[in-house]
Backbone as CSV, one residue per row, in Angstrom:
resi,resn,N_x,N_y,N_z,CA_x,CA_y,CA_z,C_x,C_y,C_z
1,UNK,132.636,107.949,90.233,131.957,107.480,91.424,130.500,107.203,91.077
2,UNK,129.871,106.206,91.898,128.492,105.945,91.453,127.096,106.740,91.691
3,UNK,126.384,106.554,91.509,125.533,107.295,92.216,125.268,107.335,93.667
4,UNK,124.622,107.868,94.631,124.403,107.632,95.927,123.157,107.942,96.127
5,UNK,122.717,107.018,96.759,121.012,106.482,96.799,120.648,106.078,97.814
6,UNK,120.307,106.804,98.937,119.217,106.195,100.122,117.983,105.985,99.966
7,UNK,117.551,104.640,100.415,116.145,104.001,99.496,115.650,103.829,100.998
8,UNK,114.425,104.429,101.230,114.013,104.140,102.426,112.625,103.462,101.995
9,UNK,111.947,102.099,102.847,111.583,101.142,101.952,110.206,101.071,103.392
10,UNK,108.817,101.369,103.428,108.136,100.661,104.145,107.307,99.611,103.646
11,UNK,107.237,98.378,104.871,106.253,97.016,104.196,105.600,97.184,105.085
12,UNK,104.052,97.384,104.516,103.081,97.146,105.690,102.212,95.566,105.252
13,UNK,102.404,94.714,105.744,101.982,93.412,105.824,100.153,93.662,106.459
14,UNK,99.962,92.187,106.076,98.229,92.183,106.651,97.444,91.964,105.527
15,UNK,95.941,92.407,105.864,94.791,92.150,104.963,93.949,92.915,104.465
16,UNK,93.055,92.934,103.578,92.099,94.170,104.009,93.066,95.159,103.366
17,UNK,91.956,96.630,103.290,92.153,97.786,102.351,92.411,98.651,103.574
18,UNK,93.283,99.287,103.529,94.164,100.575,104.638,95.033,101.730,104.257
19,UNK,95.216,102.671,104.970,95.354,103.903,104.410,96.312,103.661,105.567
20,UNK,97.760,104.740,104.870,98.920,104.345,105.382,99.445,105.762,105.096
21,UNK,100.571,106.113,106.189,100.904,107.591,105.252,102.423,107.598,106.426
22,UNK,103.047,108.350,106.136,104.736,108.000,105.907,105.577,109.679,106.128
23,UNK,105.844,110.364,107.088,106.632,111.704,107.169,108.155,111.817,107.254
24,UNK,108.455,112.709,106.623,109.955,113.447,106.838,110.090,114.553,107.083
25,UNK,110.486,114.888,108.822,110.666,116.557,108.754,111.876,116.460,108.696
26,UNK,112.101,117.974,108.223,113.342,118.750,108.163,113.101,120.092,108.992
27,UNK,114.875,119.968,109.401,114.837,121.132,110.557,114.633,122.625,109.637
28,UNK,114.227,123.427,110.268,113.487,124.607,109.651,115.019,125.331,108.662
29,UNK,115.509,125.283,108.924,117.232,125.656,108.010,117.181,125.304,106.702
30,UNK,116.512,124.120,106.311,116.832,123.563,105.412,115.370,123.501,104.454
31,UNK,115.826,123.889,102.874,114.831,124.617,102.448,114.222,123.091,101.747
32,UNK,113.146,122.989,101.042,112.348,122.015,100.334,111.669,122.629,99.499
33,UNK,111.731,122.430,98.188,111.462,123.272,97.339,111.223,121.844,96.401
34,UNK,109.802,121.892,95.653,109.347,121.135,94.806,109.759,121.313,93.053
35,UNK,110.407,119.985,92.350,111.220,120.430,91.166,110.044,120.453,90.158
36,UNK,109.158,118.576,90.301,108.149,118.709,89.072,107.031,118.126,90.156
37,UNK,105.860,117.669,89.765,104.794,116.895,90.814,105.841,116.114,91.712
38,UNK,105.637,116.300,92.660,105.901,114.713,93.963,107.523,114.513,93.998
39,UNK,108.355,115.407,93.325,109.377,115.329,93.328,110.528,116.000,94.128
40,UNK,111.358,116.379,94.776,111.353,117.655,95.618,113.249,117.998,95.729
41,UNK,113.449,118.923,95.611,114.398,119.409,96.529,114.982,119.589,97.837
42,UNK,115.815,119.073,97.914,116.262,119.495,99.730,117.537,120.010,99.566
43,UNK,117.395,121.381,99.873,118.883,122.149,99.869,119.182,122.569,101.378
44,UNK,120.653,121.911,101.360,121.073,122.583,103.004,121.895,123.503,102.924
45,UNK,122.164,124.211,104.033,122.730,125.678,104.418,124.017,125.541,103.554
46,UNK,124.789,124.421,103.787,126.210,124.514,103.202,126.249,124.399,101.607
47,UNK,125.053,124.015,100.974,124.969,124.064,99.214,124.535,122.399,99.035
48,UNK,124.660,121.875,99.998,124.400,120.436,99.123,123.042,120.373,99.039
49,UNK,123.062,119.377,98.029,121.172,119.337,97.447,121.224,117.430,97.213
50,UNK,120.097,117.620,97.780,119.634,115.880,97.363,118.334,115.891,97.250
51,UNK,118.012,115.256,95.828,116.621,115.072,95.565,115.754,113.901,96.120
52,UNK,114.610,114.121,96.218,113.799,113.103,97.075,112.408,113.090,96.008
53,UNK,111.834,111.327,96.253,111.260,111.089,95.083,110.655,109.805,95.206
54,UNK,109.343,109.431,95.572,108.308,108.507,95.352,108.681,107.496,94.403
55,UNK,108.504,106.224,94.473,108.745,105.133,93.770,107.452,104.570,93.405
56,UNK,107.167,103.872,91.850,106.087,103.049,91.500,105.036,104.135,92.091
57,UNK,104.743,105.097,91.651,103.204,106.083,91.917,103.119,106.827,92.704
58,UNK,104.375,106.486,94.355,104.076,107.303,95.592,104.507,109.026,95.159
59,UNK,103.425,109.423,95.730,103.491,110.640,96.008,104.443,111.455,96.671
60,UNK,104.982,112.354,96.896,105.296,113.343,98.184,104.796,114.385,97.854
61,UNK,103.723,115.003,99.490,103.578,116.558,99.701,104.166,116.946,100.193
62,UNK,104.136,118.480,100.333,104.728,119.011,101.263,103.582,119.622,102.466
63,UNK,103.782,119.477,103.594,103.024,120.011,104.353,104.320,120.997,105.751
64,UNK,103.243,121.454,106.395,104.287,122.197,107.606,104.027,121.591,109.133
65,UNK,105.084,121.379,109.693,104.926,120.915,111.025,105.476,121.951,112.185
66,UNK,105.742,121.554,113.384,106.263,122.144,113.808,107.698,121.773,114.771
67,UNK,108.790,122.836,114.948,110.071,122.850,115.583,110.214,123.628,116.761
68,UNK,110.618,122.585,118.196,110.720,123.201,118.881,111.878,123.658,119.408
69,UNK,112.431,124.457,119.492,114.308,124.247,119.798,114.565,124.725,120.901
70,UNK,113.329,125.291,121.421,113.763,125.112,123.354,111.940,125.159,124.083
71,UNK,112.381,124.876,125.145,111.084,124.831,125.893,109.748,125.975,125.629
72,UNK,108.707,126.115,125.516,108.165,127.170,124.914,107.948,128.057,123.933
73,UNK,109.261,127.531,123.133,109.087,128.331,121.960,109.015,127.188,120.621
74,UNK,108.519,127.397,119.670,107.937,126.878,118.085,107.950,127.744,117.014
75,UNK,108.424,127.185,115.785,108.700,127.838,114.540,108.175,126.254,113.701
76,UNK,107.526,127.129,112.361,107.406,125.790,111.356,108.277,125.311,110.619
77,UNK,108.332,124.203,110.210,109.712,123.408,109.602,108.899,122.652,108.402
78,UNK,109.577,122.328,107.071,108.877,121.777,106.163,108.777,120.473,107.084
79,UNK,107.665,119.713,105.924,107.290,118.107,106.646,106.653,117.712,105.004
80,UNK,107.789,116.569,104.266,107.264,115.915,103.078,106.208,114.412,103.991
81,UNK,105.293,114.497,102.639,104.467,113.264,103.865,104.358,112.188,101.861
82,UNK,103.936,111.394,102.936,103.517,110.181,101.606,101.796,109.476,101.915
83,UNK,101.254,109.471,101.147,99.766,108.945,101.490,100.102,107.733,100.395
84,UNK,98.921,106.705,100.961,98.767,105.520,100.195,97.856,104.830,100.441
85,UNK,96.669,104.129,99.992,95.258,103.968,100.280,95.450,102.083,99.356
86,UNK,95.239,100.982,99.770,95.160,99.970,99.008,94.731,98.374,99.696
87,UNK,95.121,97.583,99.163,94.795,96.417,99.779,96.043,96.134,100.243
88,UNK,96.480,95.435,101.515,97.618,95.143,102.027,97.795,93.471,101.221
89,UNK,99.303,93.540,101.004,100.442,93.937,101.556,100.317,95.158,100.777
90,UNK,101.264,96.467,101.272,101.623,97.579,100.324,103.010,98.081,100.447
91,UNK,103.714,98.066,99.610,105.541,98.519,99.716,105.133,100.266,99.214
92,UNK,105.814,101.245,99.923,106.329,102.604,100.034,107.346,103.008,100.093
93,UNK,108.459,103.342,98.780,109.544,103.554,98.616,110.141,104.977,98.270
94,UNK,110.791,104.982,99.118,111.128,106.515,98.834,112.320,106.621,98.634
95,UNK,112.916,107.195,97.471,114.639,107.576,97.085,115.007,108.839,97.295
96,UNK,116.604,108.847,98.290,116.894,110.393,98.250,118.404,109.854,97.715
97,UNK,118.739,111.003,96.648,119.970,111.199,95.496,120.444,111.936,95.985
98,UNK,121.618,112.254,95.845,122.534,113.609,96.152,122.798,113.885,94.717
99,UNK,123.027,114.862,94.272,122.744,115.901,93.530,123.967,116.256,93.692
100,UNK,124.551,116.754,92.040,125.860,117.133,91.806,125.840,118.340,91.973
């Protein structure tokens, strides 16, 4: 079987130099754990793992956001983000693999 590859792809069109930045939360269950720089892990409860991973230079951090799962109450949940600073046009590509 081949590989399996979700390529999630932003085009920001226009002119001029702009700062652009790009999030993925995950529900607090599911762990994110960084393999080498900008590269990351996502392991879910049931064992599957799919790696996630910046294209042509992009980055991923990890930062924390927050989950609300009922009215009043909040817990933190990972949040990978992408920054990108350049002259437009600028493409932001991000690959997630599933992992054997």
């Amino acid at each position: 079987m081949g590989e399996r590859v979700l390529r999630v792809s932003d085009s920001i069109s226009g002119t001029g130099n702009h700062q652009a930045a790009g999030r993925f939360h995950f529900h607090p269950g599911i762990r994110v754990e960084e393999t080498r720089t900008g590269d990351w892990m996502i392991l879910l409860p049931q064992g599957t793992r799919w790696r996630m991973a910046g294209r042509d230079g992009l980055i991923l951090k990890r930062e924390e956001g927050e989950y609300s799962p009922e009215f009043g109450k909040s817990t933190v949940r990972p949040v990978l983000v992408w920054r990108i600073e350049g002259q437009l046009p600028i493409d932001a590509v991000v690959e997630i693999l599933e992992e054997g």
